[in-house]
N, C-alpha and C positions, 0 to 999 in steps of 0.2 A: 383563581382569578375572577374577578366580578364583571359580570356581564350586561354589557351595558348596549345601547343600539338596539338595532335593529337588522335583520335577515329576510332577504326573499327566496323565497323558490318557487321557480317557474315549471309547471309539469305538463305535459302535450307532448306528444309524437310527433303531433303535424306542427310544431314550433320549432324542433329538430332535424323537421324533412323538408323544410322551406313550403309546407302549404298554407302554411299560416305567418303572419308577421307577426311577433312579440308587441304590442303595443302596452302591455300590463306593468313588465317592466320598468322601461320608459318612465310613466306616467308615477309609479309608486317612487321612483328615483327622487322627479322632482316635487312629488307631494311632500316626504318624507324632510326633504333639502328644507322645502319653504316653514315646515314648524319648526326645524331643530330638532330632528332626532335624526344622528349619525345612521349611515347604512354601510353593516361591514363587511356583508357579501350579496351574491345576486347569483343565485346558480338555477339552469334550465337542465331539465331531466326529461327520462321518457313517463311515458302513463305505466311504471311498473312497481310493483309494493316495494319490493328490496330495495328498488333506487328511492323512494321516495324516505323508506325507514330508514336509509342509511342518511339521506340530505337533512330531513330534519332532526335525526340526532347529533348531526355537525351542528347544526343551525342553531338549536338550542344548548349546544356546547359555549359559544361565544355570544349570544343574543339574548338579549332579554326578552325583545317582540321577537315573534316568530310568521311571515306573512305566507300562505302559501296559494299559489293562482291555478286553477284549473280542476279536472278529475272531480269535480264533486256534481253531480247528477246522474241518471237512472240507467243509463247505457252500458255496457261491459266492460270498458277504458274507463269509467268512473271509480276509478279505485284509492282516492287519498283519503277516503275518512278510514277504510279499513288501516290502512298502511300509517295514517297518522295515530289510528288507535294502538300498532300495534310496536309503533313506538315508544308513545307513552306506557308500556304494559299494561294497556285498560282492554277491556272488552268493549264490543259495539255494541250500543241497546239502540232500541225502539223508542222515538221519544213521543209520548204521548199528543203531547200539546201540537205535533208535526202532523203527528196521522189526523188530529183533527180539521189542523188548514188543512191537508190535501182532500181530505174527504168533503170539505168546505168548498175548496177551489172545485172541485169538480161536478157540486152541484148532483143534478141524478142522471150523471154518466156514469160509468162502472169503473171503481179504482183497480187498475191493476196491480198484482205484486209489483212489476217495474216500479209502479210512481211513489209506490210505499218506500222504495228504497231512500228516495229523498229526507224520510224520517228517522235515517239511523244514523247515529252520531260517536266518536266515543263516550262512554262513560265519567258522566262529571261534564260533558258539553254545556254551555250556555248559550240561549237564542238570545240576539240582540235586535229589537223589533229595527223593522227599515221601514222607514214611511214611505208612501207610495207605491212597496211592493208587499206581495204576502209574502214572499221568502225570506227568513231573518238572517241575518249573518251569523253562521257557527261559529261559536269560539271553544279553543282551551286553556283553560287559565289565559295565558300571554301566548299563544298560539292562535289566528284567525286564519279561516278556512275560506278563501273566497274565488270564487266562481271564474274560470276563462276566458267569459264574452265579456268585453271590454266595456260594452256600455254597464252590463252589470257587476262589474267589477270596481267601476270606479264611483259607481251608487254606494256600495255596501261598503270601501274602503274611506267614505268620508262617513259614515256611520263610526266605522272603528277608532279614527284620527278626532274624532270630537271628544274620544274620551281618553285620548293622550295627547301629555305634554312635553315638550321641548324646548331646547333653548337656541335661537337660529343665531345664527354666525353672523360677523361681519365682513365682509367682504369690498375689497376693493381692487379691482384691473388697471395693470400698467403696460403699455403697449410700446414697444422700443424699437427703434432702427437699427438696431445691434444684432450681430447672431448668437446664439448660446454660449460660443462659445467666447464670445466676448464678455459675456453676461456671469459665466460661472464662478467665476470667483469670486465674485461681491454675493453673488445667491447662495455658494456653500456657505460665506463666512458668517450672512446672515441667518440662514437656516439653522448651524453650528449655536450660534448664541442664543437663537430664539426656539430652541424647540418644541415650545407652545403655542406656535404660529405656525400655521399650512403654507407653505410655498411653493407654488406649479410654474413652470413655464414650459411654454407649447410654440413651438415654432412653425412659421406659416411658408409654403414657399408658390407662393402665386405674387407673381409680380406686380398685379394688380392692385393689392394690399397694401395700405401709407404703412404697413409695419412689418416687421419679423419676427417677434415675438412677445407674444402675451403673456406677461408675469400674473400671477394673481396671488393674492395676499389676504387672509385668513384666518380668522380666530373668533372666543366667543365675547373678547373684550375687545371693545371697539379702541381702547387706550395703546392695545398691543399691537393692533394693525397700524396705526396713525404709526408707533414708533417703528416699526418692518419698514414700513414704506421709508420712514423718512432714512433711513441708515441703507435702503437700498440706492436710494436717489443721490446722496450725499458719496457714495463711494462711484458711479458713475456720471462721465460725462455731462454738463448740465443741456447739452442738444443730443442727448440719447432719445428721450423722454417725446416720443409723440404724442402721448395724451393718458388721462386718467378716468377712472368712470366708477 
């Protein structure tokens, strides 16, 4: 099966234990949405080798990119370049070009073994320079390694996104005074014929709302959604239809 998309995994303990909020997630969702490159899982793990060797060899079982957030600097819970190395069945080296920034960054302060550890990578790794920062963004082949803290995370992931391409969807929302189950039978039979086109509906139950439910309609040709839509419209009510967007 050809692997196409894209995979995230999210690694932290404290993203697990509620001391931290997932904010990495999130944001690669709608990166990933806005160029056109499908996301076909999103899985959060602890900071533990096994768990992470096991996530990314799912990951790159069905994905082509492989995104993974967290565990990568000098502390003892840093452990996904190990765990990603030994996934891939590579070894970790020392990358030279690394111990040179760190020894850089630090000027004539004393490096410790800790900050060398930022220099080891798997084997066959590539640095992709980041402007603005000295840290470049690790990659493997189609595998990128990027960092937990949010602000730096979503630095280095428009690094990565500049060097791939997608193809974004069209999209159109239809919003109904109908409940689901009013709604379901024109939505299977459309679904049933069209199954080249995404069909969601999400139902709302705040009274507040001029609606009940929000259909959304879907594809990478805009010719396919116009005709969804119009065969969903056409088999319901013409005062279903609160609005379009």
């Amino acid at each position: 099966m050809e692997r196409t998309g894209a995979a995230a995994i999210i690694i932290g303990n404290e993203v697990l234990t509620a001391k931290v909020k997932d904010e990495n997630g999130p944001h690669l969702i709608q990166r990933l949405r806005e160029l056109g490159i499908p996301l076909v899982s999103v899985e959060t793990i602890l900071d533990d080798v096994d768990a992470i060797v096991d996530a990314v060899a799912r990951a790159r079982r069905k994905a082509r990119y492989v995104f993974t957030s967290g565990g990568i600097g000098p502390t003892h819970d840093d452990v996904t370049v190990r765990a990603v190395a030994l996934a891939l069945g590579r070894p970790v080296v020392r990358l030279p070009e690394m111990v040179s920034a760190i020894q850089a960054r630090a000027g004539t302060s004393p490096v410790t073994p800790e900050s060398l550890r930022l220099a080891d990578a798997p084997e066959g790794a590539v640095l992709l320079a980041q402007p603005g920062m000295w840290f470049p963004v690790l990659t493997v082949g189609d595998l990128f390694l990027l960092p937990g803290v949010p602000q730096l995370f979503r630095l280095q992931l428009e690094t990565v996104l500049s060097r791939l391409s997608g193809t974004p969807v069209h999209l159109i929302n239809l919003y109904f005074n109908l409940g689901e189950s009013a709604l379901a039978a024109v939505l299977d039979r459309v679904a049933l014929d069209m199954p080249h086109v995404a069909i969601g509906s999400y139902p709302v139950f705040d009274a507040a709302m001029d609606y009940r439910v929000k259909v959304t309609v879907e594809a990478m040709d805009r010719a396919h959604v116009d005709d969804a839509v119009g065969r969903l419209l056409t088999g319901l009510p013409t005062d279903a239809l609160v609005r379009r967007e």
